[in-house]
N, C-alpha and C positions, 0 to 999 in steps of 0.2 A: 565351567572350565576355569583350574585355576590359572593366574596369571605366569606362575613361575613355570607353567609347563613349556610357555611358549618362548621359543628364539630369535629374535626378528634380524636377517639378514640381508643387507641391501649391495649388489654384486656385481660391477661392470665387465663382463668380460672380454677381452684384450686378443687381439692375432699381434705376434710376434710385439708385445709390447705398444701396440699401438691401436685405441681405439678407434672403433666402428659406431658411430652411431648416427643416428638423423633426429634434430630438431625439426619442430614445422615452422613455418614462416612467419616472422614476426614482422609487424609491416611497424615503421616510423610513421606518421604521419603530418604532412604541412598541413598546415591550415590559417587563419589569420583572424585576430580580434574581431574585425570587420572587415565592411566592402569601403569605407571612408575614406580618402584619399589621407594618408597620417599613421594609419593603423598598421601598427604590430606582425607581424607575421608570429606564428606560432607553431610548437611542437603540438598537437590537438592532443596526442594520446601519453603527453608526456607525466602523467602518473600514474601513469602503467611498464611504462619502460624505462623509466632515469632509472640512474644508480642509487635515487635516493629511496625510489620505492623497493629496492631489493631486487629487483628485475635484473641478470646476468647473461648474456648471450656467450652461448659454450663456443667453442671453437676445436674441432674437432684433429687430429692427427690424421692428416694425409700427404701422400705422396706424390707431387704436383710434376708432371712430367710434358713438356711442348717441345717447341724448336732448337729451343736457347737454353734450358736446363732442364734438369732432374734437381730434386728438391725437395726434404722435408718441412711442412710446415703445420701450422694450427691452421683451419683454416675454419670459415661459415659462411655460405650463400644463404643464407636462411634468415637474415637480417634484411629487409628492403625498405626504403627509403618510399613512401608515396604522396605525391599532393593531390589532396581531396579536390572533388570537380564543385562545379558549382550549381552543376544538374542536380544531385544528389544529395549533397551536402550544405547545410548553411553556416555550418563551420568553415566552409573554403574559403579562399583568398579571391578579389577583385577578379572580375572580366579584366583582359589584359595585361594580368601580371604574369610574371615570370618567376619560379622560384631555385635559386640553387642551394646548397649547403655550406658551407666554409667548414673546415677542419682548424678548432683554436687552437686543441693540446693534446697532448700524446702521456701519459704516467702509467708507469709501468715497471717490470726487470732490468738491471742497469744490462744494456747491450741489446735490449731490443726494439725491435722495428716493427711500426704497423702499415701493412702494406693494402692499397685499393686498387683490384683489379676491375677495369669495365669490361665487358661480356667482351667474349674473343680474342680480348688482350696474350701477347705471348709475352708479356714483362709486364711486372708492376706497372698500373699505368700513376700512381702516390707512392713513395713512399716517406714516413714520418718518423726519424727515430725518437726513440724515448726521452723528455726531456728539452729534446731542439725548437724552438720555436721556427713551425710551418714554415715553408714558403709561401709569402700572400699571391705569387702570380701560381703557384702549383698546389692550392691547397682546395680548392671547389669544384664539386660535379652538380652535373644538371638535377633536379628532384622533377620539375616538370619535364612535360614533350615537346617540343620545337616540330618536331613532324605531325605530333596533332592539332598543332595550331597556337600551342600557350606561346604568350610572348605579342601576337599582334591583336591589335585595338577591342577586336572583338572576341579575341580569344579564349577557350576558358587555361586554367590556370595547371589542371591535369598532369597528372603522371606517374605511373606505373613500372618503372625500367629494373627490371629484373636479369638474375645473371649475374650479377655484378658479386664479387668478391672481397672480404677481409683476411686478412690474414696476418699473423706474425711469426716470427721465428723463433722464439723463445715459451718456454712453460710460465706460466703466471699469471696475474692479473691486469687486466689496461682498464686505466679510464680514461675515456674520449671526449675530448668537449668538441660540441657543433653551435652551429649559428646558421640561421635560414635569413638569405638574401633576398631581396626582388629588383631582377635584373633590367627591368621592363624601362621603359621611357615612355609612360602613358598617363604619367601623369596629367588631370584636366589641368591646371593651372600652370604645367613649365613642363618641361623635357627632363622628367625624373623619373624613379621610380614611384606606382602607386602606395606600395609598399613602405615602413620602416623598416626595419632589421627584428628578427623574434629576440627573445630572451634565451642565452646559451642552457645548452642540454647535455649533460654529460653522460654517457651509456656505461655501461660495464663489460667487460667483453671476459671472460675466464679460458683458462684450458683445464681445470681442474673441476668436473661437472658433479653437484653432490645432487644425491639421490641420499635418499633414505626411508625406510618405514617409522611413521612417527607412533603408528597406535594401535592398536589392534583389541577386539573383542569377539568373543566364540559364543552364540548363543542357539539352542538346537541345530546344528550342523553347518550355521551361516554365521560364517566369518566376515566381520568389518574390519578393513584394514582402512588406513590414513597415511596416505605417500605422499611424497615430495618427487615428482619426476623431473627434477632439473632441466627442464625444455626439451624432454627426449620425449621423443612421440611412439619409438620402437623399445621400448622395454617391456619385457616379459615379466610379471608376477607370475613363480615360481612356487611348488610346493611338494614337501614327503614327509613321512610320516616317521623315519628315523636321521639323526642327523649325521652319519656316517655313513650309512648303506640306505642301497634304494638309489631308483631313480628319481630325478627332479622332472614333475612332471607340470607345463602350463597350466594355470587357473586362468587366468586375463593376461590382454595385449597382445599384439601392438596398439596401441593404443590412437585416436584418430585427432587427437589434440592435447596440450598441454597448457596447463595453468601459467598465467605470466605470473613474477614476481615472486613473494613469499608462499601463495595459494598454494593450497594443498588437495590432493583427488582422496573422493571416498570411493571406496570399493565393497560392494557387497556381495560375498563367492559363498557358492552353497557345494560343501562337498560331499557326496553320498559315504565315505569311508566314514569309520567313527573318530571322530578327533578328542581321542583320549590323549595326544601327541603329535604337535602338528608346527612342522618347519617350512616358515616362507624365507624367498629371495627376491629380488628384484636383478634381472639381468638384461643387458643391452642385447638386445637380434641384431647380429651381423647385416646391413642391406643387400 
């Protein structure tokens, strides 16, 4: 097959202007240099998610409706914050500690606002406009559990709190800087924290999600393509055999996970038609 026969189309499709689509969960994760009393707190999976790795969390167009408004926004539950146990993990943070996140900085659209809602909240329970330097008494949420014990002497450090929402009100780009705290007083030598402070993390948050087909190759009836699924987990690869007429009929997807960062999915589709001429798309599945 030669190359020029093929078109490669990459396709988000929209209700009334506004997409539909689901990322899967990307988890943050605390964790800490060590268990030394001195040490570090850390982002554990933070080359995989900073902004520096390429790593963008989409945020999606929805229409946020509770007690108190109706409201268009960008939004992503799909981003969670976790700190590793210390059952499981020896990346985790001290017996004892406690960890929460600080919010450093907000860059972005001039005129928008990044908003954090905690689970059940009927208002912003943050919000950070673009630009403003944080409130330090309004800028921190828990990463550990306090109801499963992290925080006291013998505690582990855990937490999992899911629900929890970002959002902004504007289309564009945000980068976010964080900072992981340890709130504990368990220090063995004084009434401190076990903990230092980690090194700041900045995330990327987008409303503009790219997708793209990067590659494609046809050999006896089995097609490799090389997608970019921008953290969408629901995208249909699409295919017909003329590029005007015809139905667009599913090869692959939804798909049950997505590559973080730059990574890219290989696809291997075997189609029984003959691929003398063969149009793919990639398009988002409404949820």
């Amino acid at each position: 097959m030669k190359a020029h026969t093929q078109i490669l189309l990459s396709v988000l499709t929209a209700c009334s202007g506004a997409l539909l689509a689901n990322a899967q969960v990307v988890p943050v994760y605390s964790g800490a240099e060590g268990t030394a009393p001195g040490a570090k707190l850390t982002f554990a999976n933070a080359s995989v998610v900073s902004a520096e790795s390429g790593f963008a969390q989409p945020l999606v167009w929805t229409v946020v409706t509770n007690l108190t408004l109706t409201n268009g926004l960008y939004l992503s539950t799909n981003l969670q914050f976790h700190a590793l146990s210390s059952k499981t993990n020896e990346g985790s943070a001290a017996i004892g500690s406690f960890a929460i996140c600080e919010v450093l900085s907000v860059a972005g659209p001039e005129g928008g606002v990044l908003s954090f809602w905690e689970q059940g909240s009927l208002v912003p329970t943050f919000m950070f406009p673009v630009g403003e330097t944080p409130n330090p008494k309004k800028n921190k949420f828990d990463v550990s559990q306090i109801e499963l014990g992290a925080g006291l002497p013998d505690g582990d450090a855990y937490g999992a709190i899911r629900a929890r929402r970002f959002t902004v009100n504007k289309k564009g780009e945000y980068l976010v800087g964080f900072r992981l705290h340890d709130t504990s007083k368990n220090h063995p030598t004084s009434e401190a924290p076990i903990h230092a402070p980690s090194e700041p993390l900045t995330l990327r948050f987008v409303t503009t999600i790219e997708t793209f087909i990067n590659r494609i190759s046809i050999t006896n009836n089995v097609a490799t393509l090389v997608l970019k699924q921008g953290g969408l987990t629901n995208l249909l690869v699409e295919a017909r055999e003329d590029l005007v007429t015809g139905q667009w009929m599913p090869v692959a997807g939804p798909f049950e996970s997505a590559p973080y960062g730059t990574n890219l999915t290989t696809l291997s589709l075997t189609n029984a038609s003959v691929l003398s001429q063969q149009f793919f798309r990639l398009r988002g599945e409404l949820p």
